[in-house]
C-alpha positions in Angstrom: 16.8 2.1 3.0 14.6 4.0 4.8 10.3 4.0 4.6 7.3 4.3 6.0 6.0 0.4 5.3 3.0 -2.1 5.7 4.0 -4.7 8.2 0.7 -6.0 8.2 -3.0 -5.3 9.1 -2.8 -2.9 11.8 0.8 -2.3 11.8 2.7 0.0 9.8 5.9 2.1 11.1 8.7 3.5 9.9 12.2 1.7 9.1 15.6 2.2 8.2 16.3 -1.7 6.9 13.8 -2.2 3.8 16.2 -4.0 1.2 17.0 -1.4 -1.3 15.1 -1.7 -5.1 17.6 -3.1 -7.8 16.3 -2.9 -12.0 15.7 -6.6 -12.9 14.2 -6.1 -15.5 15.8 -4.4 -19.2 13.1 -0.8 -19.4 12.8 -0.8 -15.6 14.2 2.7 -14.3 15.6 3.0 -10.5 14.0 6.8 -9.2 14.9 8.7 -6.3 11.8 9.9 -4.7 11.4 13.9 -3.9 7.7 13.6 -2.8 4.8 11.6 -2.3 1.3 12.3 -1.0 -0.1 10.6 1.4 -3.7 9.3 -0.1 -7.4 8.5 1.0 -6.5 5.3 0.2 -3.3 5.0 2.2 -5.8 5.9 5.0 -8.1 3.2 4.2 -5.5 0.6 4.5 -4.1 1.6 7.7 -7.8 1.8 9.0 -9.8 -0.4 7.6 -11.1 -4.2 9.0 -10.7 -5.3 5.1 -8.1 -3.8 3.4 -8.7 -2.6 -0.9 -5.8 -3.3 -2.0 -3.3 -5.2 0.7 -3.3 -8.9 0.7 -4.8 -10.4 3.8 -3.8 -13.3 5.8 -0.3 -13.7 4.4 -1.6 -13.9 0.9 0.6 -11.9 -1.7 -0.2 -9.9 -4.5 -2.1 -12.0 -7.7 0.7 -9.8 -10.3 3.7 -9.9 -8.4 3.5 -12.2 -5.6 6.2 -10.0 -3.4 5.9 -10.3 0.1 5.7 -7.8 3.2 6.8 -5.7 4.6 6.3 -2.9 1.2 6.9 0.6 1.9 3.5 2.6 0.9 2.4 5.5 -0.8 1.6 6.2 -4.5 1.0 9.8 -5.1 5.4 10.2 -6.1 7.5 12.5 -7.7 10.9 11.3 -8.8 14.1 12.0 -10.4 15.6 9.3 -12.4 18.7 7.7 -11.0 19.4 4.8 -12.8 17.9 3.4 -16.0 18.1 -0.3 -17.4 19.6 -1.4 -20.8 16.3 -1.5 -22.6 15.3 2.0 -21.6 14.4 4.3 -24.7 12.5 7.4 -23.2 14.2 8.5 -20.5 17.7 9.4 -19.5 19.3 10.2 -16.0 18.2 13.4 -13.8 14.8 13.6 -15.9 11.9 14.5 -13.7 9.0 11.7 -13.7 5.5 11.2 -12.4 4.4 7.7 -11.9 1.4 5.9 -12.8 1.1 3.4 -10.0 -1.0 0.3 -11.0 0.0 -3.3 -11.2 -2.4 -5.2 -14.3 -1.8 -8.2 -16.4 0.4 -6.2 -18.4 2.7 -5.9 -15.7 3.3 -9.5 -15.1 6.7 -10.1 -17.0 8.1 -8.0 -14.7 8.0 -10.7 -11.8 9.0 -14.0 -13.7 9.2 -16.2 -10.9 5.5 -15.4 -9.5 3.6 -18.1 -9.7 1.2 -16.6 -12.1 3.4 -14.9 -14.4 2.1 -16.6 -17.3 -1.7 -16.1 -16.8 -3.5 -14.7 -19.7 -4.8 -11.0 -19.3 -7.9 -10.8 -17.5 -10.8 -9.7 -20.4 -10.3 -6.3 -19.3 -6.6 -6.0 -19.9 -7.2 -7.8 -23.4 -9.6 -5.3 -24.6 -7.1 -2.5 -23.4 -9.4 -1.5 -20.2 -6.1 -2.2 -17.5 -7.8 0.4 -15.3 -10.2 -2.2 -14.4 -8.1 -5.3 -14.8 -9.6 -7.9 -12.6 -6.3 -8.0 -10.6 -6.0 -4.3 -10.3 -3.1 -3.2 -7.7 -1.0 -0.6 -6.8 2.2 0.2 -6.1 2.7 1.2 -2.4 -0.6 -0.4 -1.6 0.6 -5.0 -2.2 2.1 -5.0 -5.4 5.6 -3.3 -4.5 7.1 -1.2 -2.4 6.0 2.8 -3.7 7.0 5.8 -2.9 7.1 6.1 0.9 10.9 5.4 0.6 13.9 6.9 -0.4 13.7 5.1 -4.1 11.5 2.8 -6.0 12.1 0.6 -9.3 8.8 0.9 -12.0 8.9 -0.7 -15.0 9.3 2.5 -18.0 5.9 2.4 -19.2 4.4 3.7 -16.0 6.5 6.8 -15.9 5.6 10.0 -17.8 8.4 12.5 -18.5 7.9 16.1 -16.8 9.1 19.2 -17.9 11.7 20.8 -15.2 9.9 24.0 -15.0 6.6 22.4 -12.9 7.8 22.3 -9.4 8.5 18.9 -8.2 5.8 19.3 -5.2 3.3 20.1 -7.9 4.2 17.0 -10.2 3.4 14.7 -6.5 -0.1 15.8 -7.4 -0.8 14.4 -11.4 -1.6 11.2 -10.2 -4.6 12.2 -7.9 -5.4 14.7 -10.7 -5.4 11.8 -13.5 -8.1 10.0 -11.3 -10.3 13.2 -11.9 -9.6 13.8 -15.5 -10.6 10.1 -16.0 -14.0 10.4 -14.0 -14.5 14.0 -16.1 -14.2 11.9 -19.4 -16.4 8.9 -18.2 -19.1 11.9 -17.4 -19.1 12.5 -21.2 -18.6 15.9 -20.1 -19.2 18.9 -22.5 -17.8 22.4 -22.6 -20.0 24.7 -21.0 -21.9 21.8 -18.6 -23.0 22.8 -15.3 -21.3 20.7 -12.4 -21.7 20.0 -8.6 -18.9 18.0 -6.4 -19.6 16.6 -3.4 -16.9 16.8 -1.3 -13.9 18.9 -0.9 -11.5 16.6 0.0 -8.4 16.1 -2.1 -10.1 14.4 -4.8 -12.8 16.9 -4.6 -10.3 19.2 -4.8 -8.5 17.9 -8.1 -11.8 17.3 -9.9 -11.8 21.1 -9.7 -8.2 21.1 -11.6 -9.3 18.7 -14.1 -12.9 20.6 -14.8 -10.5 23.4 -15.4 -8.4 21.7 -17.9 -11.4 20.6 -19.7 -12.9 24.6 -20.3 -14.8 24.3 -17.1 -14.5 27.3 -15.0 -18.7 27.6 -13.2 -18.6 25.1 -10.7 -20.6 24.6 -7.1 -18.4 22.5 -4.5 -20.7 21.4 -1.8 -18.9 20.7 1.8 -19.3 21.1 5.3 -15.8 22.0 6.3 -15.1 25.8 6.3 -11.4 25.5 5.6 -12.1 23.3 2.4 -15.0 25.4 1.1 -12.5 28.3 1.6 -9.9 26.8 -0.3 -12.3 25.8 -3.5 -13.4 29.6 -3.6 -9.7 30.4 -3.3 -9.9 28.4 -6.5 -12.5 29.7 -8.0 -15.5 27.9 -7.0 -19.0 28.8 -5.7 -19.6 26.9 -2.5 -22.4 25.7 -0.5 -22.1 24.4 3.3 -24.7 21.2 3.4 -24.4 21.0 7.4 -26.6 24.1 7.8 -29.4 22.2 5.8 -31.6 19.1 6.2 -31.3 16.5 3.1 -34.4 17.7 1.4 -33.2 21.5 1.6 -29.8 21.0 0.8 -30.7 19.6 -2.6 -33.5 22.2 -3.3 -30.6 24.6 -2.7 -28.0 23.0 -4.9 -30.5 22.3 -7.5 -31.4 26.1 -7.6 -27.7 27.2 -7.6 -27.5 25.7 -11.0 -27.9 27.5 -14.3 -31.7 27.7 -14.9 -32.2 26.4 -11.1 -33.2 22.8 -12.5 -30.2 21.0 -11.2 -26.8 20.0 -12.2 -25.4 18.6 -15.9 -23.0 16.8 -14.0 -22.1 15.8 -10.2 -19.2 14.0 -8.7 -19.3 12.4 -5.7 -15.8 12.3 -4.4 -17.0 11.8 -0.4 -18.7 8.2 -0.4 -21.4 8.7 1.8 -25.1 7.8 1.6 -25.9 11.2 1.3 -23.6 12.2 -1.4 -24.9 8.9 -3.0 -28.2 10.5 -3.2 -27.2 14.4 -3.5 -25.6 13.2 -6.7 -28.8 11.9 -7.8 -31.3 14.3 -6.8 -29.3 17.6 -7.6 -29.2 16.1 -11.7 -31.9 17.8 -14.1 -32.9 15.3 -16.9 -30.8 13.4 -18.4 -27.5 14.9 -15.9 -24.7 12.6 -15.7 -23.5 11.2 -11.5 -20.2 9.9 -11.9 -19.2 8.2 -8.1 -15.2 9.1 -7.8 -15.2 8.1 -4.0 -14.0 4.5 -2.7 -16.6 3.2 -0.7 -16.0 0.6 2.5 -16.1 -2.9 1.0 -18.9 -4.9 1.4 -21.3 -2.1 2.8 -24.7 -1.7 1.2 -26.8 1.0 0.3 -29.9 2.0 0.0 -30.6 2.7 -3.9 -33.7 3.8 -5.9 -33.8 3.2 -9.9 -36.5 5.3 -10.4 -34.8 8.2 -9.5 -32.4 7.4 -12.4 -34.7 6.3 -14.9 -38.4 9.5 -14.0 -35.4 12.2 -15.9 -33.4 9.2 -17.7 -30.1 10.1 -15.6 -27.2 8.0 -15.7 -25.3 7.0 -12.6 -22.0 5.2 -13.3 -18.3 4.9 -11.4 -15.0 6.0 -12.2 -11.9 3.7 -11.7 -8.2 4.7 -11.6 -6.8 5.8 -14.6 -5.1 5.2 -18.0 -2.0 6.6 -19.2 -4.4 9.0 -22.1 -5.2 10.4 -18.8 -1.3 11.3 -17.3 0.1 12.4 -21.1 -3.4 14.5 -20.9 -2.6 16.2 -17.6 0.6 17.2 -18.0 -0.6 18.4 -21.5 -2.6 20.2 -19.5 -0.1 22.3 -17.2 2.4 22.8 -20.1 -0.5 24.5 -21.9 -1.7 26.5 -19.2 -5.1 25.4 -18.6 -4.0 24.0 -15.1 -2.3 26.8 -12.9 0.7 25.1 -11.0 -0.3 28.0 -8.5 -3.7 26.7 -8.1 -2.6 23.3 -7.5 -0.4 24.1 -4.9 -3.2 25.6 -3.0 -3.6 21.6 -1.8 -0.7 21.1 -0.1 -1.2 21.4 3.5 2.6 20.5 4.8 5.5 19.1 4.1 6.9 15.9 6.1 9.9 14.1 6.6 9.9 10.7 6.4 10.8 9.7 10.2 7.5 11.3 10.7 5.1 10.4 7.9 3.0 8.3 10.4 2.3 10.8 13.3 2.4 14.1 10.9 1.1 12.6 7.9 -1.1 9.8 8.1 -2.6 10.5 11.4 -3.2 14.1 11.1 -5.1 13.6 7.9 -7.0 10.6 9.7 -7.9 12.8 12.5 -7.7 16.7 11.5 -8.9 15.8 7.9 -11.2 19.2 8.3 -8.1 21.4 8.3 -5.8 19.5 5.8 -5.6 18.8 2.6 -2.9 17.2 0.7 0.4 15.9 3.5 3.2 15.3 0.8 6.2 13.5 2.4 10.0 14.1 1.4 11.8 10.9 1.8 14.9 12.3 0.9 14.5 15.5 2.7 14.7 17.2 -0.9 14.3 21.0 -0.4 13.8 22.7 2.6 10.3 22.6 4.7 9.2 26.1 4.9 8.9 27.4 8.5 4.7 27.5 7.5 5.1 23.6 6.6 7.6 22.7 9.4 5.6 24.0 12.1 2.1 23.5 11.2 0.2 22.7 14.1 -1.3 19.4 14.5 
């Protein structure tokens, strides 16, 4: 079939001879793919000198030892072609969004791996698969995802949509499911103050999942115009950090809050030492800095406790996701509190697969200031709008 797949470090290209998915196992479902967006993280592994998630060195994947070449991409919206005998939830021609990790739990599905009969990590036994030690994901070394004209995931990862939410928006609940997760680790209460930094796509989706959560007062600090723009367009005060030196910046920020003493809450969701610190430093006592970025393995930085512990701040991460998050989400649209509009104010273009490299990947990696969200249509489902089809790169 055809994809857009990881050859190996440094080399991923399009093909039209990636062996076609087949259901192994009994609630495995076979999906034909309508979108998928293209991901930071995609980016990262096409980029960086040590990969997240890709095995390295001709190692495979610790859950499903499957080999390259794996057709990326993660971010997918499918229809359900085929289903396997033990299926119970779904039927044929039912809309789905996929949760794409690979954990412990997933193991049975590759019996022949070498590990398949490793006990769950301690993680996966207290329930916590969103930080199994062995965490993977589809499209990035565990399987081939969504880059592709179909994928086979196992019936548990898949989450039922209704047909109403437009297939291009239901591409977006997974990136939105890593924000709802970070806005629950924040502890976050109705009526909170909050600051992102950074808006980027997950920046972007934080302010969705905010939303879904009663939050609706939010300050979105970034230096692009275009993606300040956009998070007024959704209905966010904004503040442009390049026009500032550090020390001003965060007087600013902190004074843009309620009562001018700084933030309840901040997000980081760019991953850069100043963020880092913004997220910090723009808190008033006892504010919550939850880092939703991923940061370059292996690179340090500088950190200073006491600025945590003067106002008795909390800084902590957010991983991934679990599926409380994805049943939440789309609880979310189908009450209303996320606008499918709003949403689809991310979208930047639509691709066709043949050109998912060069008009997806690469244009986010080098005109990242004036895009957004690429989705790609393996399938060619729909038709591009002339906006989409000849959006300038």
């Amino acid at each position: 079939m055809r994809a857009l797949a990881y050859f190996g470090k440094g080399d991923v290209h399009f093909t039209d001879s990636l062996p076609e998915p087949t259901i192994r196992a009994p609630d495995e479902l076979l999906l034909d793919i309508r979108y998928t967006g293209i991901c930071g993280t995609d980016l990262h592994e096409v980029m960086a000198d040590k990969p997240n998630f890709f095995p390295e060195d001709g190692h495979r994947h610790e859950i499903s030892n499957n080999e390259l070449p794996q057709a990326m991409g993660h971010e997918m919206a499918g229809v359900v072609r085929e289903i396997g005998p033990g299926v119970t939830k779904f039927k044929v021609g039912d809309h789905v969004s996929v949760e794409p990790t690979g954990t412990c739990r997933d193991r049975y599905r590759w019996p022949d791996a070498p590990n398949a009969n490793k006990p769950k990590c301690p993680a996966c036994k207290k329930g916590m698969y969103n930080t199994c030690a062995y965490l993977g994901l589809i499209g990035n070394g565990v399987q081939s995802g969504g880059l592709a004209e179909r994928v086979v995931i196992n019936e548990s990862h898949c989450y039922k949509i209704p047909n109403h939410i437009p297939l291009e928006v239901v591409a977006l609940i997974q990136p939105i499911a890593v924000s709802w997760h970070a806005v629950g680790v924040s502890r976050y209460r109705q009526d909170g103050s909050v600051l992102i930094l950074g808006g980027g796509p997950i920046g972007l989706t934080t302010i969705l999942a905010l939303n879904g959560h009663g939050c609706t007062d939010i300050v979105v600090s970034e230096p692009a115009k275009m993606r300040r723009d956009l998070a007024e367009k959704m209905g966010c005060r904004v503040f442009d950090p390049s026009k500032h030196s550090a020390e001003e910046g965060t007087k600013i920020l902190r004074s843009m809050a309620p009562g001018g003493d700084g933030f309840d809450y901040s997000f980081d969701c760019s991953g850069v030492p100043a963020t880092l610190r913004a997220s910090i430093e723009c808190l008033t006592f006892r504010g919550a800095a939850v880092n939703v970025a991923m940061w370059d393995r292996g690179k340090a930085v500088d950190f200073f406790p006491m600025d945590i512990t003067k106002q008795e701040k909390t800084y902590t991460g957010s991983m991934c996701y679990t599926y409380h998050d994805f049943e939440e989400v789309i609880d979310a649209f189908e009450k209303g509190l996320i606008d499918p509009e709003r949403a689809s104010h991310m979208i930047s273009a639509k691709v066709p697969l043949e050109r998912a490299f060069d008009d997806g990947i690469m244009r986010l990696i080098t005109h990242k200031e004036e895009t957004i969200k690429v989705l790609i249509t393996p399938n060619n489902f729909g038709e591009l709008d002339e906006h989409h089809r000849t959006a300038k790169l």
